[in-house]
N, C-alpha and C positions, 0 to 999 in steps of 0.2 A: 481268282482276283486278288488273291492274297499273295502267294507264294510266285504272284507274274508282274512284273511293277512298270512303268512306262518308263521309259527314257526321255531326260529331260528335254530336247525334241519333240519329241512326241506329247509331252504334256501342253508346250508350247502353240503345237499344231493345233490339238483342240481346242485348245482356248480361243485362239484366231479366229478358226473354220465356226466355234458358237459364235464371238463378238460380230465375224462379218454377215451371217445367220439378221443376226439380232437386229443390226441396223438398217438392211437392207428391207427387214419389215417394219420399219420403226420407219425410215426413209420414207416407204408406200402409203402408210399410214396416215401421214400429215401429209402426201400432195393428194389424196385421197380426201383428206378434209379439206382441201385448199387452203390450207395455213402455212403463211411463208416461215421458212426455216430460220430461228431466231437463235442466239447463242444459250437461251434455258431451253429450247427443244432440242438442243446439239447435247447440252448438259445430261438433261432429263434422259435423252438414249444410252448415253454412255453410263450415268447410273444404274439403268436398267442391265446392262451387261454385267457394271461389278455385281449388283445387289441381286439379282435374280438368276443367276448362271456362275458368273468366276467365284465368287466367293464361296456358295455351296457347295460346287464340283471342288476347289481348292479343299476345303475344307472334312468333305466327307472320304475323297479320297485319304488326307493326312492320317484320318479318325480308321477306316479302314486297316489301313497300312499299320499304324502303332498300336492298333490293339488287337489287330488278324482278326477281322471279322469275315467270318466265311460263308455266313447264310446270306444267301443272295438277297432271300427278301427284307431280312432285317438289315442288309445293306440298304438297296432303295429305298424303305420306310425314314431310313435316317437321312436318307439323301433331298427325297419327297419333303421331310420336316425342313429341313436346310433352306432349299427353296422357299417355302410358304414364308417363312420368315425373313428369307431375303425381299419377296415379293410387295406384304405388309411394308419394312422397312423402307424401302423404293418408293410405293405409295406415296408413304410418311413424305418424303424430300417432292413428289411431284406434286403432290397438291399446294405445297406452297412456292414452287416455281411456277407453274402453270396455271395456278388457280381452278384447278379444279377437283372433284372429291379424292378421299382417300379408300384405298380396296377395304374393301369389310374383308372380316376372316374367311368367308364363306367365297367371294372374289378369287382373294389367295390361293384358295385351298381349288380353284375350277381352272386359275390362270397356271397354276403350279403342275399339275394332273398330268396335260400333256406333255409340255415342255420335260418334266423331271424323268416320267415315260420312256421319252425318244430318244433322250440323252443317253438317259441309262443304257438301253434296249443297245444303242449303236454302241456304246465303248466296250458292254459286255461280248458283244459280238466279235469286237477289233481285237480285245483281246481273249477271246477263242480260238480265232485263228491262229495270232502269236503266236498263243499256247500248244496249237498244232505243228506248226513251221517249229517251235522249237524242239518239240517231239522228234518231228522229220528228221533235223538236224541232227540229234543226240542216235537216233538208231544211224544214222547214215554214218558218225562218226562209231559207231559202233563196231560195224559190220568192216570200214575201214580197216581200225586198229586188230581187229580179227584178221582179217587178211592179211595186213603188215605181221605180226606172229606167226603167220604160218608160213609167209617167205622167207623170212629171216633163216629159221634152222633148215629150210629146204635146201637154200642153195651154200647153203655151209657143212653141211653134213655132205654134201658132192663132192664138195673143194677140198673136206679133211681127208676122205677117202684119197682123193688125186694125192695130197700131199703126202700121205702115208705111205702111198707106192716109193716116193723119192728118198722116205729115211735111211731105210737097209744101205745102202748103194750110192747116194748124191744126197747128202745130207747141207753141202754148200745151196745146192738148187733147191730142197727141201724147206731151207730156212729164208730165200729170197722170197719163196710162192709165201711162207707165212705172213713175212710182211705185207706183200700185196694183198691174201686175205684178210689180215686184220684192217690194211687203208680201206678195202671196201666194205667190212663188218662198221668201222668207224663212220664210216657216209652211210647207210642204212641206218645207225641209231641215231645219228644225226638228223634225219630227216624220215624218223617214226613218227606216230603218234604221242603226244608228252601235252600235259595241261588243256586238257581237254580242246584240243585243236585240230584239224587238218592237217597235215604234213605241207608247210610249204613247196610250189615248185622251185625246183632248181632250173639253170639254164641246159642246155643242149651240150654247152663245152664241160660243166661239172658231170653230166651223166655218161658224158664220154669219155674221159678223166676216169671214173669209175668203172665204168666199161671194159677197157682197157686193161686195168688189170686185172679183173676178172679172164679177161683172154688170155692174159699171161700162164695163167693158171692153166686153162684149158689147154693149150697150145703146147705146155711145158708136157702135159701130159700123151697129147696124141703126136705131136712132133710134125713133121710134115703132110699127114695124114688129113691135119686140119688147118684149112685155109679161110680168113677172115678176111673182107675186106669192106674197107667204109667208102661209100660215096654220098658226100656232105658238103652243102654248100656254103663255104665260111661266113654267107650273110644271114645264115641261119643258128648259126651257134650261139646267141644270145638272147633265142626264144627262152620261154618257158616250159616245163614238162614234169609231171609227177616225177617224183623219186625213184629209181629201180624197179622202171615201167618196159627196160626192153631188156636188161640181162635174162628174166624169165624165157622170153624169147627166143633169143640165142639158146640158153641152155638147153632149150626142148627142140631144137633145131640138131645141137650135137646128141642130145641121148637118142634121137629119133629118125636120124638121117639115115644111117644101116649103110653108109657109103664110103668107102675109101679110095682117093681121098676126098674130103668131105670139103666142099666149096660152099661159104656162107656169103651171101650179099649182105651187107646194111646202107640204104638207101633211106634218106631226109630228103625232099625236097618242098617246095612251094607251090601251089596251084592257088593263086586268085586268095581266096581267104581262106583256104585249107593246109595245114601243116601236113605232107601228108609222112608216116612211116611205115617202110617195108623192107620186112625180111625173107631171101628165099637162100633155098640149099638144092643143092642137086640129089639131093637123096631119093627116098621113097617114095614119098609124096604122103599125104592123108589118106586114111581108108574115106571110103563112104562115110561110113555113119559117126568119123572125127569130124566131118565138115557138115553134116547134118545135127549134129548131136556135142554142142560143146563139153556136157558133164561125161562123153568119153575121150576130149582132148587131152588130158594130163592136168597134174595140178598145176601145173607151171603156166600153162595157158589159163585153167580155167580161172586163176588169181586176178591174173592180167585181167581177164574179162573182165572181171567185175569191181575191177578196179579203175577203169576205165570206164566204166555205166555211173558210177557213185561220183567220182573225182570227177572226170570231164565229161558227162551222159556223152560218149562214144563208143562206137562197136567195133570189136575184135573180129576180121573178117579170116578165116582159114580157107584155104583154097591150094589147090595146086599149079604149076606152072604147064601150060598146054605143051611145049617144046620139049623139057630136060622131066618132065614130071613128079618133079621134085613140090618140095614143100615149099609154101606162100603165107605169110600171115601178115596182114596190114591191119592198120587205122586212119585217122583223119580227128586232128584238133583243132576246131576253128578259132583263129585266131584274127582279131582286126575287123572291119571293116569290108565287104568286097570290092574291088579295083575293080573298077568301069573299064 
């Protein structure tokens, strides 16, 4: 409760959710007595909120916060006091609106009991959970920016190898695939993990853009042996999509196809509220136990997986094509609303 603090919102909402609490038994109260609602019975409620609720919760919180009190119960004992004293105080102004007594200590200390209780009970709770959710969140970005590391020199240490074949011999082509691999080294560290965030999505036309030259790379290397081709639907290039979520893909497509020449599909289309993506190759195809068994698909895939479970909860489907029996890897991002 110390080290987890509410967001001004949040502090707001309680105060509300007690004030409308408060009056709604304050309201019952007097048509229960059959006493018509008069501008000191409207007063006298609204006192009771500042005096017996906002001002203690303001206030034990503040007391809380600036001096990190961290034992729960000597939290609530200061909170419990707060109350009683607010409660007394309240008294004090109702008996002389209303004309009638003012609470004895012993009142205070029975009207305070429950109220201070409930309150507590429920904000400790609310921020329990927070304090899990934000847990959730800190490993999730954990596990993330782990992954993102481990891509990163994966498919860079591929690309140096390719480019190192070109130096002896074509060192003009050598130093064009550099550029291309630093422009896509540069959109990866662009869109890593950095100040403790998520990696925003990019659109469909930027990861294609990087894509792209990533092929260049590949391409330059197998030469006509390896064929790409995209089928993309131009009203889909301004979606969203994690950051270098299908070069992985592709690359474990070319290391794993065993085919020359090697025919890659890349397929974007739409279904209703599903984005959906799929890669196939006329290659190999999967053994058994790659499509049973993800932690024997490759790093490259098994990245994607779970980078794909964390970012968008979606699954990495491997599978083979019945016809050419090559290799199959899809997903599905839901995206929108479903169209009727």
């Amino acid at each position: 409760m110390v080290n987890l603090t509410l967001q001004r919102n949040e502090q707001f909402a309680i105060l509300a959710i007690v004030a409308a609490i408060s009056f709604a038994i304050s309201l019952t109260d007097w048509v229960q007595r059959g006493m018509l609602l008069s501008a000191n019975i409207a007063l006298s409620s609204i006192l009771a909120v500042v005096f017996l609720y906002w001002l203690p919760m303001v206030i034990s919180y503040v007391l809380i916060i600036r001096f990190k009190i961290g034992n729960w119960p000597l939290q609530y004992i200061g909170f419990y006091g707060l109350m009683v004293m607010g409660c007394l105080c309240w008294g004090v102004l109702r008996s002389g609106m209303l004309n009638t007594h003012a609470f004895s200590l012993f009142e205070a200390l029975t009207i305070a009991l429950p109220w201070s209780s409930g309150i507590f009970v429920v904000i400790k709770f609310y921020l329990s959970q927070k304090l899990l959710k934000q847990e959730k969140q800190l490993r999730q970005l954990a596990e993330i920016k782990l992954l993102h590391s481990q891509l990163n020199p994966h498919f860079m240490f591929n690309s140096l190898n390719t480019i190192a074949a070109f130096v002896p011999n074509q060192p003009e082509a050598a130093r064009s695939l550099v550029h291309n691999l630093a422009a896509v080294l540069r959109y990866s560290l662009t869109h890593s993990v950095t100040s403790g965030k998520i990696p925003s999505k990019v659109s469909v036309a930027d990861e294609l853009i990087a894509l792209n030259q990533w092929c260049e790379i590949e391409q330059s290397r197998f030469g006509d042996a390896l064929i790409i081709d995209f089928d993309i639907d131009d009203a889909l290039l301004s979606e969203v999509i994690p950051p270098m979520i299908l070069q992985p893909l592709l690359e474990n497509a070319v290391k794993h196809g065993n085919s020359r020449p090697l025919h890659i599909d890349v397929l974007i289309k739409k279904l209703a509220n599903q984005l959906v993506f799929k890669i196939s190759d006329n290659g190999v195809g999967f053994k058994e136990r790659d499509i049973l068994s993800s932690s024997d698909a490759g790093l490259g895939l098994s990245i994607t997986r779970s980078r794909l479970k964390l970012e968008e909860n979606a699954e990495l489907r491997l599978g083979n094509d019945m016809h050419t029996g090559g290799a199959v890897v899809s997903f599905s991002l839901t995206r929108g609303a479903k169209e009727c």
